[in-house]
C-alpha positions in Angstrom: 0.0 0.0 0.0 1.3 3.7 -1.0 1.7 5.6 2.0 -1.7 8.0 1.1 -3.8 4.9 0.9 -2.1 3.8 4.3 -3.1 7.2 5.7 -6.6 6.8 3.6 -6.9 3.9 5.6 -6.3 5.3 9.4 -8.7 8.2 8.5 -11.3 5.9 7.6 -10.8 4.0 10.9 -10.6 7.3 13.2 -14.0 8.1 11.1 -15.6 4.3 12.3 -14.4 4.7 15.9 -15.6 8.4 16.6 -19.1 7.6 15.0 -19.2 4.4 17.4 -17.6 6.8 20.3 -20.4 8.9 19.9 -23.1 6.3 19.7 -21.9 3.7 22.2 -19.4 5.5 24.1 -15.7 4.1 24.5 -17.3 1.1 26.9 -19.8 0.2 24.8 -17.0 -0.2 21.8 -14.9 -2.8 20.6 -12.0 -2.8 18.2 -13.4 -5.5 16.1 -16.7 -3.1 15.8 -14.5 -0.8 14.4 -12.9 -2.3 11.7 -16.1 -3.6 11.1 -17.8 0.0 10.1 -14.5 1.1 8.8 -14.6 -2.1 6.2 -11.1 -3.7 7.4 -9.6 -6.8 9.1 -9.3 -6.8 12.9 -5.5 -7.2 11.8 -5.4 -4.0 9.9 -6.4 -2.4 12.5 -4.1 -3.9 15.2 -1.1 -3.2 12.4 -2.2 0.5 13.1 -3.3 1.3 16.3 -2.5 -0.1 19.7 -6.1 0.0 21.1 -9.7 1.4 20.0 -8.6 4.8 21.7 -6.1 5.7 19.9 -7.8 4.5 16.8 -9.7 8.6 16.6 -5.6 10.0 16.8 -5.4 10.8 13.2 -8.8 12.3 12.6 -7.4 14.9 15.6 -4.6 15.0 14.3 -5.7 16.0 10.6 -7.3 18.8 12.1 -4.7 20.3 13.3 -2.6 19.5 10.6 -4.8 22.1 8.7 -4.7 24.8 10.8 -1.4 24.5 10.9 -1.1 25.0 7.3 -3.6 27.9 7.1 -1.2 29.7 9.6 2.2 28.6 7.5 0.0 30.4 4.8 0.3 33.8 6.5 0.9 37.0 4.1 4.2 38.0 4.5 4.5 40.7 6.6 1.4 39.7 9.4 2.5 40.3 12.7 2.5 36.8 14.3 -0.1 37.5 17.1 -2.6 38.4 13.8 -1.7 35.4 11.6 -2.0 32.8 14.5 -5.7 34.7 15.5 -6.6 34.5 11.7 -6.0 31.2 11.2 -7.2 29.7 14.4 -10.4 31.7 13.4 -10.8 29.9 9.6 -9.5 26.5 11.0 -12.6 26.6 13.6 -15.2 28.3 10.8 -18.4 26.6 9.8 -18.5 27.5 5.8 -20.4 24.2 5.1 -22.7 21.5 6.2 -19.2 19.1 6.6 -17.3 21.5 9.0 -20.5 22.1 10.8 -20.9 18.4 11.2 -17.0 17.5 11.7 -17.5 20.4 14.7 -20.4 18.4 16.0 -18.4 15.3 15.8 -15.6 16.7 18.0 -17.9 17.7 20.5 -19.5 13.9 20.4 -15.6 13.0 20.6 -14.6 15.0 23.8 -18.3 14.5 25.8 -17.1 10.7 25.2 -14.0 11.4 26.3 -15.0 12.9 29.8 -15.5 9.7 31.5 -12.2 7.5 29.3 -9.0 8.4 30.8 -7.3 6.8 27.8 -9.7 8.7 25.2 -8.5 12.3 26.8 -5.1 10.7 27.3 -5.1 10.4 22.7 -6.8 14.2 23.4 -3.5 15.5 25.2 -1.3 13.7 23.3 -2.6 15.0 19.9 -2.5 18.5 21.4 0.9 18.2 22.6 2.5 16.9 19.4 0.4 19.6 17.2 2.0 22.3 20.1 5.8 20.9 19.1 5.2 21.0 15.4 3.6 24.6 15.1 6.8 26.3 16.9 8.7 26.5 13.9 5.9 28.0 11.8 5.5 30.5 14.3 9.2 30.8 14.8 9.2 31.8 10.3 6.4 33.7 10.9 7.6 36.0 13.7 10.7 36.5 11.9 14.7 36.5 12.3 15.7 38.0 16.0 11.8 36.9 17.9 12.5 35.3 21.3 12.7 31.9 21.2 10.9 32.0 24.7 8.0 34.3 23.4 8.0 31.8 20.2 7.4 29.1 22.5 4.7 30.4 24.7 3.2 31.9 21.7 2.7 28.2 20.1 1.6 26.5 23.5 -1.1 29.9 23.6 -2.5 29.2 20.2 -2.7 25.5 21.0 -4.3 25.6 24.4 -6.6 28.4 23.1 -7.9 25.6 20.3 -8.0 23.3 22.8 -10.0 24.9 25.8 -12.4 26.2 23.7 -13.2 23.2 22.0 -13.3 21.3 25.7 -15.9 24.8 27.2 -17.9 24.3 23.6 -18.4 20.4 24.0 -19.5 20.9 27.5 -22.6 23.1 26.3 -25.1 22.7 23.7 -24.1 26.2 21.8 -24.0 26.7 18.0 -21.3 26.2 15.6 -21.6 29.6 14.9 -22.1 33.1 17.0 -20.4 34.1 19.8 -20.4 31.1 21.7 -19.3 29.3 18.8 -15.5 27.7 19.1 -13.8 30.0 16.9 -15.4 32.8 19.3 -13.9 31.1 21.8 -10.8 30.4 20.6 -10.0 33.3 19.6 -11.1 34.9 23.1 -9.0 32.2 24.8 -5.9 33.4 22.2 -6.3 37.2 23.0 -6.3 36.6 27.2 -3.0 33.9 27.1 -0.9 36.2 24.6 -2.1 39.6 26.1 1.4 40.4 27.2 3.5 39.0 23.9 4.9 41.5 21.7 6.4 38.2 19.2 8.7 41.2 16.9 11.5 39.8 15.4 14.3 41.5 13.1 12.1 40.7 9.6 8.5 40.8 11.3 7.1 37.8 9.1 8.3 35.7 6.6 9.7 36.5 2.8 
C-alpha cells in the first residue's frame, strides 16, 4: 500500500471509531466493531493502532494538521499574534454543512472522552504533538531575532486556546456559529494567554 492509501486507511478507521464513540461510548466499543464499520480486518487495525482509543488519533490530528497549514499560509508581513488569531479563526469556521458536522463530531468525541481516561489521554497527546510542530511556523512567521521563549509560549497559547475552547464548547449545547461558537472562543482564549507577547523579530514575518 502507498503511504496516502495507508493514511486513507487510518482516516477511515478514526472516522468508524468516533461515530461508534459517539453512539456507544468508548465502553460500549470494541475494536473488532470498528474495523467492522470502517470495512477492514481486525489485523489492519491492530497493524495501526495499539487499542480502539487511539484508533480517533489521526482524525485529531488531521485537524490540526490544517490549521497549521492555514497559519504557514500567512501574508508575509502579518504580525505573528494576527496570523496565528486568523487562522485559528478559519480553521474553527463553519463554511459548510461538513465543518459544521465535523465540529459536532468533535464535541460527540470530547463528551465521550470525559469519562475515558485513555480517550482524553489520545486528546492531550494530539494536542501536545500539534504544540511541538507549530513552533517553527510560528518561529518563520515572527521573523529572524523573535524570542525563542515568546516563540514558544506563543505556540503553547495558540494550542491551548484551540484546545480549551473546543473542551468549554463540547460541554454546552451552543451553535457552531455566534459568539459562543468555538472559533469565538478560541480566539477569546488566544487574546487573554498572549495579552502580554509582543512576538517582533528582526524581519517581522516571513519572505
Amino acid at each position: 500500500m502507498t503511504e496516502r492509501r495507508k493514511a486513507a486507511t487510518q482516516l477511515d478507521i478514526a472516522h468508524a471509531a468516533v461515530e461508534l464513540f459517539i453512539e456507544r461510548g468508548p465502553d460500549g466499543t470494541t475494536a473488532e466493531e470498528i474495523a467492522h464499520r470502517a470495512g477492514v480486518a481486525l489485523r489492519t487495525f491492530y497493524r495501526y493502532f495499539r487499542n480502539k482509543q487511539d484508533a480517533v488519533a489521526p482524525l485529531l490530528a488531521s485537524g490540526a494538521d490544517r490549521w497549521r497549514a492555514l497559519l504557514a499560509a500567512t501574508e508575509p508581513g502579518t504580525s505573528a499574534p494576527d496570523a496565528l488569531e486568523h487562522a485559528i479563526a478559519e480553521a474553527l469556521s463553519v463554511p459548510d454543512e461538513q465543518a459544521a458536522g465535523g465540529l459536532r463530531s468533535t464535541r460527540g468525541l470530547l463528551r465521550a472522552a470525559a469519562d475515558d481516561p485513555a480517550l482524553r489521554a489520545v486528546w492531550y497527546r494530539v494536542n501536545q504533538e500539534s504544540e511541538e510542530r507549530l513552533v517553527p511556523v510560528v518561529a518563520e512567521i515572527a521573523g529572524a531575532g523573535a524570542d525563542p521563549l515568546e516563540v514558544r509560549l506563543a505556540a503553547a497559547a495558540a494550542t491551548d486556546a484551540i484546545r480549551i475552547a473546543l473542551e468549554a464548547w463540547a460541554a454546552t449545547d451552543a451553535d457552531v456559529e455566534g459568539p459562543d461558537s468555538p472559533a469565538a472562543l478560541a480566539v477569546r482564549c488566544l487574546r487573554e494567554l498572549m495579552g502580554g507577547m509582543r512576538l517582533v523579530g528582526l524581519g517581522n514575518g516571513p519572505g
